[in-house]
N, C-alpha and C positions, 0 to 999 in steps of 0.2 A: 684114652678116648673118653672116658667113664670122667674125669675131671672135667674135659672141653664142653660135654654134656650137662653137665651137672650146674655151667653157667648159663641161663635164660638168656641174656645178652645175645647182642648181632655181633658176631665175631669175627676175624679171618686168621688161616692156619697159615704159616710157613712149616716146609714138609722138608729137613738136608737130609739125605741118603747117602752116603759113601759106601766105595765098595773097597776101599783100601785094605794094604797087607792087614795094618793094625784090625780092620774090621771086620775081616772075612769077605772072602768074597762072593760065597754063598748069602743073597738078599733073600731066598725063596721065605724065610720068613715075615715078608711082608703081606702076604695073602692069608697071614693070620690076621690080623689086625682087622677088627669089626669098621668100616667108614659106611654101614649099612645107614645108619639112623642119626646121621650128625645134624644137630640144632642148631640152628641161627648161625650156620658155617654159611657165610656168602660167598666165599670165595676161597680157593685153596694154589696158595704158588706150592712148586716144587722145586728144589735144586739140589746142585754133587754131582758127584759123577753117576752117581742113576736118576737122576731130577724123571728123567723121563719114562722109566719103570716104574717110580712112585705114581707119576701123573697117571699111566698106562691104570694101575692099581687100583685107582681112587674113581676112575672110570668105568671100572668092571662091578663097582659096586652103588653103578645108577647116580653118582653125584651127575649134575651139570656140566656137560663137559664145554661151556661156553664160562663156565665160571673157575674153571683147572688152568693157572699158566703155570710151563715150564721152562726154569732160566735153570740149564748147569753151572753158568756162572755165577757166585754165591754174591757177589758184590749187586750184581744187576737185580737179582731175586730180592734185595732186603732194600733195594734201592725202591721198585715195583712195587713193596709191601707198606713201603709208609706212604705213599702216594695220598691214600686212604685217613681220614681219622678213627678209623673203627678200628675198637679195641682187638689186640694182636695176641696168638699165641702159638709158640713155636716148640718143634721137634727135630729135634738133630742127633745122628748117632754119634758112635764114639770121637774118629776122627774129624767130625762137622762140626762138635761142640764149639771148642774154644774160637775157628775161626769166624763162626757164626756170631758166638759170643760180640767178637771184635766187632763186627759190618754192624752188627744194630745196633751198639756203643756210640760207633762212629754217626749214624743216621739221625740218632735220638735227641744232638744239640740241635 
């Protein structure tokens, strides 16, 4: 979060959260995570199979919830994220990586 900050820019987050075997399925570590003070974040998707625990999260920490969508569907959320020309950056756990990886490959021609 300390990096996303660190860009002055208008930016938007993709947020993938899995709770898979690989990943644990203990998420209560996300109510670590400072989203008190995020800069020029206009908007924040969510997705995975907690899309909407992350959303829930991102909520309780006074973002805009007119500007929080959540798609579990990872295709539809990166589909929703380029919509946009503002500049993107994304966060995905273990298992969200690589297919996350794929969908914004795929969006980016």
């Amino acid at each position: 979060m300390r990096i996303l900050n660190e860009d002055e820019n208008e930016k938007e987050l993709l947020f993938v959260l899995n709770d898979n075997l690989a990943d644990g399925r203990d998420v209560s570590w996300i109510w670590d995570i400072n989203f008190d003070n995020l800069k020029q974040v206009t908007r924040i998707i969510t997705s995975g199979t907690r899309a909407y625990d992350m959303a829930i999260r991102i909520k309780t920490a006074n973002y805009p919830v007119d500007k929080i969508e959540a798609y579990p569907n990872l295709q539809e959320a990166v589909a929703k994220l380029y919509q946009t020309p503002i500049k993107k950056y994304v966060i995905a756990n273990y298992t969200a990586l690589q297919p996350t990886r794929n969908e914004i490959l795929k969006n980016r021609d």
